[in-house]
matplotlib code that plots the C-alpha trace (Angstrom):
import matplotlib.pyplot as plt

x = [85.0, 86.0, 89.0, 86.6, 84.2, 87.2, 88.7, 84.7, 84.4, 87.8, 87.8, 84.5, 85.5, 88.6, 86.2, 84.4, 87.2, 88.6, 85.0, 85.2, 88.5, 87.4, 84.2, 85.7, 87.3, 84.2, 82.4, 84.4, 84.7, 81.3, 80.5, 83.7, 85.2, 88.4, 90.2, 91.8, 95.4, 96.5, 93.4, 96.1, 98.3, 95.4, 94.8, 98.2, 98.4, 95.2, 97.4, 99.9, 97.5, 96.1, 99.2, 100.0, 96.6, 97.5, 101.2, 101.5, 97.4, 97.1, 93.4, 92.5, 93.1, 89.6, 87.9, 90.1, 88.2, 85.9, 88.4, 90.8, 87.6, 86.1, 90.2, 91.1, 87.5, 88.6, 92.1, 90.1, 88.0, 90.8, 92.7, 89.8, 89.5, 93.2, 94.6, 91.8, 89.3, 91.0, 91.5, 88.3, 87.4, 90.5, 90.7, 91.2, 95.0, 95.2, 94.0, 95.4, 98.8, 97.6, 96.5, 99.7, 101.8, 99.7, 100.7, 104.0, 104.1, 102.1, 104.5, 107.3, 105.8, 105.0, 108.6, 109.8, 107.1, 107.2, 110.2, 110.6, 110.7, 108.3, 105.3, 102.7, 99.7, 99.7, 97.0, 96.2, 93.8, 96.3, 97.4, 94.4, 91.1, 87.9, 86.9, 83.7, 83.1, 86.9, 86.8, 90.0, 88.8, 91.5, 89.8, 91.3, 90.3, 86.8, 86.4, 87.8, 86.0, 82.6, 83.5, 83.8, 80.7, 79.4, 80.7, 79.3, 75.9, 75.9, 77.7, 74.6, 72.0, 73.7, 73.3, 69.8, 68.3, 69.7, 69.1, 72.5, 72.5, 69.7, 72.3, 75.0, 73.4, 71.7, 74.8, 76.6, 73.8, 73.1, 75.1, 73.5, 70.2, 70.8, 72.3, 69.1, 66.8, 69.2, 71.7, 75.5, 77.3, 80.6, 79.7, 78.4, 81.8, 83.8, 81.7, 82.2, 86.0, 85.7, 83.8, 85.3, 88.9, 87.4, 85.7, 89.5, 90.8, 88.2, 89.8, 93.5, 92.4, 91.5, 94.0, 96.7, 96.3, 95.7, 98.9, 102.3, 102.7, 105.4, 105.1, 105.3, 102.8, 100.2, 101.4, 100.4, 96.8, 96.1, 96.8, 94.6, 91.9, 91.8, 91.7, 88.8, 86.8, 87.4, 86.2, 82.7, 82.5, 83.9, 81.2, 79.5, 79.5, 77.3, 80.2, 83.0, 81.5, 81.2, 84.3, 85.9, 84.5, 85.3, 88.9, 89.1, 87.5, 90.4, 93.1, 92.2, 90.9, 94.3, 96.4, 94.7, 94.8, 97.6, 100.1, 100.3, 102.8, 99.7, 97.7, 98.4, 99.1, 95.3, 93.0, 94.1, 93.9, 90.8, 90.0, 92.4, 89.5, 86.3, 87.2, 88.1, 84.8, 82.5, 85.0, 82.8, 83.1, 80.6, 77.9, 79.7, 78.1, 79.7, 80.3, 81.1, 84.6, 83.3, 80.9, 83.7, 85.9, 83.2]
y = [117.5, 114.2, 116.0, 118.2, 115.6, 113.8, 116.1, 117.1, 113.9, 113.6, 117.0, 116.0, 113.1, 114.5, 117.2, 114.7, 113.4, 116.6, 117.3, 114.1, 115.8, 119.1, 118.4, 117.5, 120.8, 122.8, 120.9, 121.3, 124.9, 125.0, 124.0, 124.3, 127.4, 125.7, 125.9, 122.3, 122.9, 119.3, 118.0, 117.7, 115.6, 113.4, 112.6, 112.0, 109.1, 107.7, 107.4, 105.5, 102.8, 102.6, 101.4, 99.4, 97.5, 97.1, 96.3, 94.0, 92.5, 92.8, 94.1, 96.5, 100.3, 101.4, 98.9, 99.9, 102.4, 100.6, 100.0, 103.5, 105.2, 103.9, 103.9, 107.4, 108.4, 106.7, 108.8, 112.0, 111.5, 110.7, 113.9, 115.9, 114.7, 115.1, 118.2, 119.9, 119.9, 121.8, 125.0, 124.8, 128.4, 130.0, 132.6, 130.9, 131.7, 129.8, 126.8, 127.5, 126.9, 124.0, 122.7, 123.3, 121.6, 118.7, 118.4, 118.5, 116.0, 113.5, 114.4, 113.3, 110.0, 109.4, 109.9, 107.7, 104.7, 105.1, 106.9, 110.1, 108.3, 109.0, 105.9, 105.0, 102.5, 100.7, 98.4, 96.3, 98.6, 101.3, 101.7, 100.5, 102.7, 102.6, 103.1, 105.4, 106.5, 107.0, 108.7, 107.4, 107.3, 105.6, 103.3, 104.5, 107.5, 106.0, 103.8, 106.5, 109.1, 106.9, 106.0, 110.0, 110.5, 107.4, 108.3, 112.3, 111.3, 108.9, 111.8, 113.9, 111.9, 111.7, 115.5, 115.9, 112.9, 112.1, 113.1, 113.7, 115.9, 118.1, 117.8, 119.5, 121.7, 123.3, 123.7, 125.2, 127.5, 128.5, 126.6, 128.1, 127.2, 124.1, 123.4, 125.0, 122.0, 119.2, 118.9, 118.3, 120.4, 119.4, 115.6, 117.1, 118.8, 115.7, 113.6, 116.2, 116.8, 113.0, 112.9, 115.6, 113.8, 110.8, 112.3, 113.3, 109.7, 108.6, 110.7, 109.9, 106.2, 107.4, 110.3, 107.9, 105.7, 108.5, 110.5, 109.5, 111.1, 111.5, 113.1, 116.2, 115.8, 117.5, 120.8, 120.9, 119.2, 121.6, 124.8, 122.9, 122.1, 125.4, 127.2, 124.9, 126.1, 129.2, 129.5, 128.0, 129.4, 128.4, 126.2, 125.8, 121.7, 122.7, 125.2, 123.3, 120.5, 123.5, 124.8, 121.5, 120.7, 124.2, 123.1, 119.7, 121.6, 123.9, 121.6, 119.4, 121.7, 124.1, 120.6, 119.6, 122.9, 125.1, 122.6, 120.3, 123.0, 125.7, 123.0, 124.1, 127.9, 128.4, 127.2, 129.5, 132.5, 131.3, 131.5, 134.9, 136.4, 135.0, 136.3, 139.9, 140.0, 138.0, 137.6, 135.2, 132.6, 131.7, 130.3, 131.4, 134.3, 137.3, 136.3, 139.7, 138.9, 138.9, 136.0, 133.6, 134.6, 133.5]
z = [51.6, 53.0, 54.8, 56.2, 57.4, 58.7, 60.5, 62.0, 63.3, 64.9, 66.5, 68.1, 69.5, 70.6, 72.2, 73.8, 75.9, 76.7, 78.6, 80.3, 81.9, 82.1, 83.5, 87.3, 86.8, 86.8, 88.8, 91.4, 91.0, 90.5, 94.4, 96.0, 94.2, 94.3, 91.4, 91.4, 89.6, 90.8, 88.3, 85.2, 87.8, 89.0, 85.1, 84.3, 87.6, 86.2, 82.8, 84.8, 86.5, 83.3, 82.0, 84.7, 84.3, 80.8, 80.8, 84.0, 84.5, 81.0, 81.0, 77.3, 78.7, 77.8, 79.3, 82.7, 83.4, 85.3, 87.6, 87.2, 88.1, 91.3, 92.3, 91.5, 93.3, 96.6, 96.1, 95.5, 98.4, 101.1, 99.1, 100.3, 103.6, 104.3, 102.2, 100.7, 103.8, 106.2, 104.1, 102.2, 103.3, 103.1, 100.3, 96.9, 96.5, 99.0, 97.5, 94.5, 95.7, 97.9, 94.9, 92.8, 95.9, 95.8, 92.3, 92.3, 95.1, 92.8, 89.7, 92.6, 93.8, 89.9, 89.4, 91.8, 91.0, 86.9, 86.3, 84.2, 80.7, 78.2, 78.3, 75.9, 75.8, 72.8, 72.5, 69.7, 67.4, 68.3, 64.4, 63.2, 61.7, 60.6, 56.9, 56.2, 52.8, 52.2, 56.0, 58.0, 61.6, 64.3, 66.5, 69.7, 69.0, 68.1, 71.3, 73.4, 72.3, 72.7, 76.0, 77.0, 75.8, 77.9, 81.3, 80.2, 80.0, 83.4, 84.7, 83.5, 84.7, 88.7, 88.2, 87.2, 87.8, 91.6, 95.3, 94.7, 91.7, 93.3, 96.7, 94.8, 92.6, 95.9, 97.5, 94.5, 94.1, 98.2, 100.7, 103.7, 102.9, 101.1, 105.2, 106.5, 104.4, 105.7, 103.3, 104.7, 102.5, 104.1, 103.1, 99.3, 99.1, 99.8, 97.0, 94.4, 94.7, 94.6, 91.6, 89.7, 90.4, 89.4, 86.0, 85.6, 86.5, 83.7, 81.2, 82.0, 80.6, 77.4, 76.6, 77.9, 75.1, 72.8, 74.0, 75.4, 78.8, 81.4, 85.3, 84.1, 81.5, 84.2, 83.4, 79.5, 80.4, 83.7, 81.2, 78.6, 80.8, 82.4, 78.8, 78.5, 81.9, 81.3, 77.8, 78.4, 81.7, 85.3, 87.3, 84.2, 83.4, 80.0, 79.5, 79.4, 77.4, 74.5, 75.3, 75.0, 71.9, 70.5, 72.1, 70.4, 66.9, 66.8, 67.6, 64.5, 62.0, 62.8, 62.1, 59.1, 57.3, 58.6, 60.7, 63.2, 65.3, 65.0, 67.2, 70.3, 70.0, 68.0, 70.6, 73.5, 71.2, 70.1, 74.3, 74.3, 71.4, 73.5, 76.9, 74.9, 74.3, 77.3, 80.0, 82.2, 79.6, 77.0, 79.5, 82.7, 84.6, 86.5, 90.1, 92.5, 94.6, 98.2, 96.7, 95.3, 98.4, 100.5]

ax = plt.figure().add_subplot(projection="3d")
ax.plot(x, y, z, "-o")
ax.set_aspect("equal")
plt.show()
């Protein structure tokens, strides 16, 4: 029993960060219907001045977020107005491949600033747990997984509690009329792929001290991420925060009880069996082609 309530706790917290992450992934489809593939890349850098912060500044990784975020929004934002703007209504191959250029340039300049070796953040509670009832819980795992949950629920609030939120939720849902009521979708646009990067930039601090990473790490945590979107339903921020916990779940329970090289390959066919049966995702709803290409 206390393996099991062990490995409950840690596959929710783990679940928690990976919907910090996958929540800019969705949200971005979710207004822009862009699918982002650079989004694993943008977490990865955010990894990377995380370390830096940490290794040269000497600042604790978790608490530089506050200053990975607001950095990695400014990057998202001039990555919209740049790159992602001018192609915004092309058809969504087209962006897909943007996207997947954009990321392989970042993996390049990553390259070429970090180098290509493998780099951890070790802080000082890094080896060290907390003791519940003869439950082992890591404290980075613990801080970071707090901290996910944290930005989630501010994240919640600027969505349902905002001008802004109401903003973006109108032009995900009707951009002509949210344009015909005064709303300037192009402006909305920019501040969500800014956002959405940004929710991503939040979660490279926290899996970067929870995962070793290198530039090429983007391509593991894009094909997670999307696994997650698409199992709770693209567009859908609700969605991916079950499908991330469902994701995180998995990955532990499948570690504890059948072995640590099962983690990886169980999840997806856990998605494979879920889209079988509801392809739209478990909240996600059907959307008709000439709508999403529009």
């Amino acid at each position: 029993m206390t393996v099991f309530l062990q490995s409950l706790v840690l596959g929710l917290l783990l679940g928690g960060v990976y919907a910090l992450a996958a929540s800019g992934l969705t949200l971005i489809f979710g207004v822009m219907k862009v699918i982002n593939i650079a989004h694993g890349a943008f977490l990865v850098l955010a990894s990377f001045i995380t370390y830096t912060l940490w290794d040269v500044v000497g600042i604790d990784p978790l608490l530089a977020i506050v200053i990975t975020t607001p950095l990695v929004f400014a990057i998202g934002w001039a990555t919209y107005k740049v790159v992602v703007s001018p192609i915004r209504s092309a058809p969504m191959a087209s962006t897909v491949l943007l996207t997947f250029g954009l990321a392989l340039v970042l993996e390049g300049a990553m390259g070429e600033i970090w180098g290509n070796n493998s780099t951890a953040i070790r802080p000082s509670y890094a080896d060290e747990s907390f003791t519940i009832g003869g439950i082992f819980l890591p404290k980075a795992q613990v801080f970071g997984g707090l901290i996910a949950v944290a930005v989630l629920v501010v994240l919640w609030i600027v969505l349902t509690r905002t001008w802004l939120g109401r903003a973006i939720r109108a032009a995900a849902s009707n951009p002509s009329s949210a344009q015909l009521v005064g709303i300037r979708t192009a402006s909305v646009a920019a501040l969500v792929f800014a956002i959405g990067i940004a929710a991503a930039g939040a979660g490279g601090a926290i899996t970067g001290v929870l995962y070793p990473f290198v530039p090429g790490s983007h391509y593991q945590w894009i094909a997670r991420l999307l696994a997650i979107v698409v199992l709770g339903g693209l567009g859908s921020l609700n969605g991916a925060v079950l499908g991330a916990i469902l994701f995180g779940l998995a990955e532990v329970f499948t570690s504890t009880y059948v072995s640590p090289s099962w983690a990886t390959a169980v999840p997806y066919a856990i998605v494979f069996a879920v889209l079988l049966i509801r392809p739209q995702g478990l909240l996600g709803t059907r959307l008709r082609e000439d709508a999403v290409a529009a």
